[in-house]
C-alpha positions as CSV (number, residue, x, y, z in Angstrom):
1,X,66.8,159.2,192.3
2,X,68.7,161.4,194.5
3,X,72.6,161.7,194.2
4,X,74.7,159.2,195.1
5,X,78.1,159.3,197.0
6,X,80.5,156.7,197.7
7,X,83.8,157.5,200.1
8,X,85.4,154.7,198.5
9,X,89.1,153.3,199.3
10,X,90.1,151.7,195.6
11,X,92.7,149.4,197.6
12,X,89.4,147.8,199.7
13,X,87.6,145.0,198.1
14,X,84.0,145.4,200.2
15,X,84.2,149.4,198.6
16,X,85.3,148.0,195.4
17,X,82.8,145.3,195.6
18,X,80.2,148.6,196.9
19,X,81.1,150.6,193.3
20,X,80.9,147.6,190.8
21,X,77.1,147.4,192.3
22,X,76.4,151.0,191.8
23,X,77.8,150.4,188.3
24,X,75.5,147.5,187.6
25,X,72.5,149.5,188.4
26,X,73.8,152.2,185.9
27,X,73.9,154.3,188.9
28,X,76.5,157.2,188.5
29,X,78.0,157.8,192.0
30,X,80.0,160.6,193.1
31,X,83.3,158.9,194.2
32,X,85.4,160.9,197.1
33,X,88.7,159.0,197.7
34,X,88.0,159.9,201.5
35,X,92.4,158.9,202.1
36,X,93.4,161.5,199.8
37,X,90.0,164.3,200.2
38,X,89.4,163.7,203.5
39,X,86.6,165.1,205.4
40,X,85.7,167.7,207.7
41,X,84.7,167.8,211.2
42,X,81.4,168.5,210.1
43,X,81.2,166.6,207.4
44,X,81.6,163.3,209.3
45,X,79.3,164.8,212.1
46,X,76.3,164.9,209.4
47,X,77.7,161.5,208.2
48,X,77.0,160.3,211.1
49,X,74.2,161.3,212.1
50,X,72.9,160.1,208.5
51,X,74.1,156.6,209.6
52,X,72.5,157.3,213.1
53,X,75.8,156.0,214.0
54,X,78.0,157.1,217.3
55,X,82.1,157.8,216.1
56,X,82.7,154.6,217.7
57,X,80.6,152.7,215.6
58,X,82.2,154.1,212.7
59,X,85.5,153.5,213.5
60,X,88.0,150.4,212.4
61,X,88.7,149.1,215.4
62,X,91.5,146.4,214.1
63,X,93.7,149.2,212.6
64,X,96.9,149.8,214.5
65,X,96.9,153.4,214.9
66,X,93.3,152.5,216.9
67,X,95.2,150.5,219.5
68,X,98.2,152.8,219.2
69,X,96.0,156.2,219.8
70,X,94.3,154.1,222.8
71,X,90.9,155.2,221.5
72,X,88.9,152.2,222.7
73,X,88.9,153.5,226.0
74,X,88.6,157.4,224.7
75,X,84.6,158.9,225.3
76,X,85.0,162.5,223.8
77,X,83.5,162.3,220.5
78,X,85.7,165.5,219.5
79,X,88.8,163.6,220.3
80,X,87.7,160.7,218.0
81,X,86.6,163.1,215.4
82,X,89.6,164.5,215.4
83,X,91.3,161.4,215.6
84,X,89.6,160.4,212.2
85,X,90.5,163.3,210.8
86,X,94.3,162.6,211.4
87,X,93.7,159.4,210.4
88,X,91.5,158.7,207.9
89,X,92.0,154.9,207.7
90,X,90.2,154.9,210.9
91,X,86.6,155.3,208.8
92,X,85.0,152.3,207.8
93,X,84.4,151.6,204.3
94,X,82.5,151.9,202.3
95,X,80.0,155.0,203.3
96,X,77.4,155.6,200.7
97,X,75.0,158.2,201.4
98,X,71.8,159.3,198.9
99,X,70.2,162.2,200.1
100,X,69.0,162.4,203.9
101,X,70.1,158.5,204.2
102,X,73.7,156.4,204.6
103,X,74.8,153.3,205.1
104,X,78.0,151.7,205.9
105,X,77.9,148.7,203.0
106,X,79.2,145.9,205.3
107,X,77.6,143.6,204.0
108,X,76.6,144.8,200.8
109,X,72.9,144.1,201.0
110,X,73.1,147.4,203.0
111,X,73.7,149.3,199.7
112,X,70.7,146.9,198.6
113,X,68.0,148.6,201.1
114,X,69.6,151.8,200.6
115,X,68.9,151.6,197.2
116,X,65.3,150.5,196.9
């Protein structure tokens, strides 16, 4: 199986609920605490298109600094980009890519197909 990562946010209960499944499959994940190491422009662009996923899509609409930053109504993808960046509370959780494929695991059965 190919490597696994997880951007995982310990404090969320769906990425914490994401890990404890890796873990039951004995599957040893590489864990980046995306809040602390958070990543690059083009690292999220390849994330992205793994998920085949536009920035909007992968954005947490209900957090404040979204309505604050007045990005619902923002269309350049560099500006949201950087946005996240800034921000990385912005990027939903939990991301878990293996190899050429990523998922977002909301709901986990996403990590399920992911996977098989």
């Amino acid at each position: 199986m190919e490597d696994i990562t997880i951007w995982h946010n310990p404090r969320c209960s769906k990425s914490r609920n994401a890990l404890n499944l890796l873990e039951e499959k004995n599957i040893n994940a590489n864990v980046v605490k995306y809040l602390d190491d958070t990543p690059s422009k083009d690292e999220l662009k390849e994330i992205l298109n793994k998920l085949n996923m536009t920035v909007q899509e992968l954005m947490r609409k209900g957090e404040a600094v979204y309505k604050e930053l007045d990005l619902k109504s923002e269309t350049n993808e560099e500006k949201l980009l950087d946005a996240m960046i800034e921000n990385p509370k912005l990027i939903e959780r939990p991301v878990i890519i293996r190899g050429e494929k990523a998922v977002v695991a909301r709901p986990i059965e996403k990590l399920e197909e992911l996977l098989k």
